[in-house]
ROKOL-609981 format. One record per residue (C-alpha): residue in three letters; x, y, z. Coordinates in Angstrom, 3 decimals, padded with zeros to 6 digits. Last residue first. Layout:
! residues N
ALA|X|Y|Z .
...
END
This chain:
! residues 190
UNK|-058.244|035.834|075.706 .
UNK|-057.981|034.944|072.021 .
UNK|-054.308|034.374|072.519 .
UNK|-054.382|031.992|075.319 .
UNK|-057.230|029.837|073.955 .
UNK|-055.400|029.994|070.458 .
UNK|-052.305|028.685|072.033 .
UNK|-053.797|025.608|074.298 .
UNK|-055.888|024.482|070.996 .
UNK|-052.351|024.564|069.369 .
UNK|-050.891|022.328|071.912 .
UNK|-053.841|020.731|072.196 .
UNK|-053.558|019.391|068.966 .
UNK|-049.817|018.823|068.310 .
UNK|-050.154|016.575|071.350 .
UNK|-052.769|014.606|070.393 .
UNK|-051.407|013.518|066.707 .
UNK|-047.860|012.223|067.937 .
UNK|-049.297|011.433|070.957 .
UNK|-051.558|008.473|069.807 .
UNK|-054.765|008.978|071.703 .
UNK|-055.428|008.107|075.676 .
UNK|-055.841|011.948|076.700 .
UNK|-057.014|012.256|080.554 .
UNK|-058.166|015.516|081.813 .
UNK|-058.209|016.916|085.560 .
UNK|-055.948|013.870|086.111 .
UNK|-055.765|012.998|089.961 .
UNK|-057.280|009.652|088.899 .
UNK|-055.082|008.709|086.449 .
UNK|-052.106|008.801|088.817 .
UNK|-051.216|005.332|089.037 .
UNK|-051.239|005.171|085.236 .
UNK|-053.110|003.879|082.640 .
UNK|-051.367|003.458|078.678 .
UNK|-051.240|005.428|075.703 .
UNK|-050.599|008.227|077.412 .
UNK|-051.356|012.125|077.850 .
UNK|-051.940|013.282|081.365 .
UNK|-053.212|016.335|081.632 .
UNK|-053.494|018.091|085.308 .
UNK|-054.696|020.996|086.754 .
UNK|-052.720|022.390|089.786 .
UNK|-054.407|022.739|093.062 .
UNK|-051.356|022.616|095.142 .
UNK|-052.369|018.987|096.312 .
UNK|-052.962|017.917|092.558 .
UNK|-049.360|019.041|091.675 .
UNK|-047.683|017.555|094.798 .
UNK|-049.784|014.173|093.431 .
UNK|-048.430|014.519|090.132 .
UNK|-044.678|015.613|090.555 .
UNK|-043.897|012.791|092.788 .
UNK|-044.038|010.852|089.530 .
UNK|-040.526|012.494|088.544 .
UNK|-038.561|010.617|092.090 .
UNK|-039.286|007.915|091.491 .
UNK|-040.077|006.130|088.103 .
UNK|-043.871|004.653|087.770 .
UNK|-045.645|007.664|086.265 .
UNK|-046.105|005.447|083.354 .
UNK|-045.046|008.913|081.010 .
UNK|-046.226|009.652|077.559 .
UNK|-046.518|013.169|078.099 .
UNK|-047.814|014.666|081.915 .
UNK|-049.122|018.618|081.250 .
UNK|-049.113|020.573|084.484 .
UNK|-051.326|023.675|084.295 .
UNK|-051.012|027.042|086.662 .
UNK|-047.096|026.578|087.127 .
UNK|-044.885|027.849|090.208 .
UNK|-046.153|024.814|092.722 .
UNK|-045.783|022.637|090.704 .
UNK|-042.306|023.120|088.982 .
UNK|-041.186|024.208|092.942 .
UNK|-042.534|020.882|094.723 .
UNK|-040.888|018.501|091.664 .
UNK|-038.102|020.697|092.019 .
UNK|-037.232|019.872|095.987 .
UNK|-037.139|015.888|094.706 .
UNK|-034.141|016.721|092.438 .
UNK|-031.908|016.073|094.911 .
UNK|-032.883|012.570|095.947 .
UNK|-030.340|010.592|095.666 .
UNK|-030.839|007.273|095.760 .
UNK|-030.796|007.017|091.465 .
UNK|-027.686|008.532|091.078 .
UNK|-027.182|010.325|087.682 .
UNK|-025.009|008.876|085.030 .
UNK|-023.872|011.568|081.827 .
UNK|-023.613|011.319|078.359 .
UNK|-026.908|010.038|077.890 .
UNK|-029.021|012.711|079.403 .
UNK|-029.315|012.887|083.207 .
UNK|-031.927|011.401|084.867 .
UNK|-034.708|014.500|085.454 .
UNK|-032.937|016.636|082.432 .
UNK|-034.733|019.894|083.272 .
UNK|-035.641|021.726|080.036 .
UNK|-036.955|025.163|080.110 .
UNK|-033.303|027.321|080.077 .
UNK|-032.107|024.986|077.666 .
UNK|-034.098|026.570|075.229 .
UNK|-036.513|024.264|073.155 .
UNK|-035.372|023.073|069.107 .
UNK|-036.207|019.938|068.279 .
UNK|-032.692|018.724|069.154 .
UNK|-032.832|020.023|072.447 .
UNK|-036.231|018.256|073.253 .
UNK|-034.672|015.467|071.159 .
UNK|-031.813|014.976|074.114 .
UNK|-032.181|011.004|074.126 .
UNK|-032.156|010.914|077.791 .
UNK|-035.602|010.862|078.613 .
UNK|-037.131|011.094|082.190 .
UNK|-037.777|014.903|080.943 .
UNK|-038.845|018.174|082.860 .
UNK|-039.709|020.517|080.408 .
UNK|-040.929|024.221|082.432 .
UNK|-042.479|027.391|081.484 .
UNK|-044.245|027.089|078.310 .
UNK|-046.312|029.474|078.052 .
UNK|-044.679|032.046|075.725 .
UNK|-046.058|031.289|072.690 .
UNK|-042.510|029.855|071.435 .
UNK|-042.151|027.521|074.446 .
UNK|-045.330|026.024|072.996 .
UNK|-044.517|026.045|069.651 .
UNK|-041.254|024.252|070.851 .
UNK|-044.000|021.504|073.077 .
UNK|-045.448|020.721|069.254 .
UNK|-042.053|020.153|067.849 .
UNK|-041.126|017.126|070.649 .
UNK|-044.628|016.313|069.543 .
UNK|-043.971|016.195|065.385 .
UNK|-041.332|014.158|066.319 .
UNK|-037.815|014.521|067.022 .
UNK|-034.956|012.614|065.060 .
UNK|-032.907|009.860|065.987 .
UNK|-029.534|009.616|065.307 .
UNK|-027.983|009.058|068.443 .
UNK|-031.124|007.361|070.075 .
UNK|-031.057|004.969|067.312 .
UNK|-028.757|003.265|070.008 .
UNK|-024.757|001.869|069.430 .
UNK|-023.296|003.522|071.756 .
UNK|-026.408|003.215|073.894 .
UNK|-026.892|-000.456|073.340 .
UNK|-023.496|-001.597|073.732 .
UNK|-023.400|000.319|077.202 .
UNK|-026.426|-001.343|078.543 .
UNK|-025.751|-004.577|076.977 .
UNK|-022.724|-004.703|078.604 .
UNK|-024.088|-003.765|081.947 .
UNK|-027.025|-006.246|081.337 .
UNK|-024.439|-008.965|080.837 .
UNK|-022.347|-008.296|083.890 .
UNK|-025.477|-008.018|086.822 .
UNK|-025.276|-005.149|089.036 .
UNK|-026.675|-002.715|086.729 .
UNK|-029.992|-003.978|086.341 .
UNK|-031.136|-002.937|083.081 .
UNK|-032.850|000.344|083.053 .
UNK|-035.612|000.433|080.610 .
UNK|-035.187|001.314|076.910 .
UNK|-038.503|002.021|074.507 .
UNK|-037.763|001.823|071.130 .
UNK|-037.444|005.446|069.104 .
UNK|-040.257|005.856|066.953 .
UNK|-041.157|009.366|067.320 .
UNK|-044.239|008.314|069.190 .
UNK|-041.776|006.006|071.192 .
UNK|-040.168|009.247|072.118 .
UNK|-042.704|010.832|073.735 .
UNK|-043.775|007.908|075.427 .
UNK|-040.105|007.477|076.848 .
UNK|-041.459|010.170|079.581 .
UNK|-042.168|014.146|079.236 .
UNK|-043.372|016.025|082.196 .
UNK|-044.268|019.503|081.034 .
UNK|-044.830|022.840|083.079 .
UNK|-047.274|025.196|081.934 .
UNK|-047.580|028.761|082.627 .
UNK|-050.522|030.836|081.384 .
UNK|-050.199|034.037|080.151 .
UNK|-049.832|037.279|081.642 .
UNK|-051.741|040.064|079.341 .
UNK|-054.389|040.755|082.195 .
UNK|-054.272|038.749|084.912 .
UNK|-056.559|035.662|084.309 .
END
């Protein structure tokens, strides 16, 4: 590339991540009925999200930060083990808000950053995300029409399979580690 620059890559991180680390997987209840709202609240004040520790692929992504290249974390996750693990605040986007707070799901204010995060990085990584939650899978096909590569790491398919440049199906708590450090000692024998 341009001598001594590295490579930027931005992250999209969904409950995938977290499941690796063994954290359940939570999907909004609907809000408008009573019971689900109760549950809702019971379940985060009384979630293994509060005391849940990161995996060896939240780690793997602060190696990454640590090399230098990476640029962005954009995370569906509210469970705030991207913090706890150990990247800067300045990397991590919190795409719905982290537990403490609500964000509005109409609004679409955070759509402008999907165009930026691709358009700014040369490699979009996609972790253990369905791609199925609006606005954050907008980021996939704005990446693939700005000529970004793509990874997409998950267990299961997703919509956007097809615009992946390279599609990892393994457990993420193994895969991840691995081409994180595969991604460093490309960069640093260059």
């Amino acid at each position: 590339m341009y001598g001594g620059m590295s490579k930027k890559i931005a992250v999209l991180t969904g409950a995938g991540i977290s499941t690796s680390a063994g954290i359940p997987d939570f999907r909004g209840p609907d809000l408008a009925n009573k019971e689900d709202r109760e549950y809702s609240w019971r379940w985060q004040k009384e979630s293994p999200v509060w005391n849940a520790q990161p995996g060896t692929a939240h780690k793997a992504l602060v190696k990454l930060e640590q090399a230098g290249l990476l640029t962005l974390l954009a995370t569906q996750n509210f469970d705030a083990l991207h913090e706890k693990a150990g990247n800067s605040s300045n990397v991590i986007v919190n795409l719905h808000g982290t537990i403490g707070t609500s964000h509005c799901m109409k609004c679409h204010a955070k759509y402008d950053t999907a165009e930026i995060m691709a358009a700014q990085a040369d490699e979009l990584w996609v972790i253990g995300s369905t791609l199925e939650v609006m606005p954050a899978a907008s980021i996939v096909p704005v990446a693939a029409q700005a000529g970004v590569p793509i990874t997409i790491m998950n267990m299961g398919r997703t919509q956007y399979d097809r615009l992946a440049t390279r599609l990892i199906r393994d457990d993420i708590a193994i895969a991840l580690p691995q081409l994180v450090d595969e991604t460093i000692a490309a960069e640093q024998g260059k």
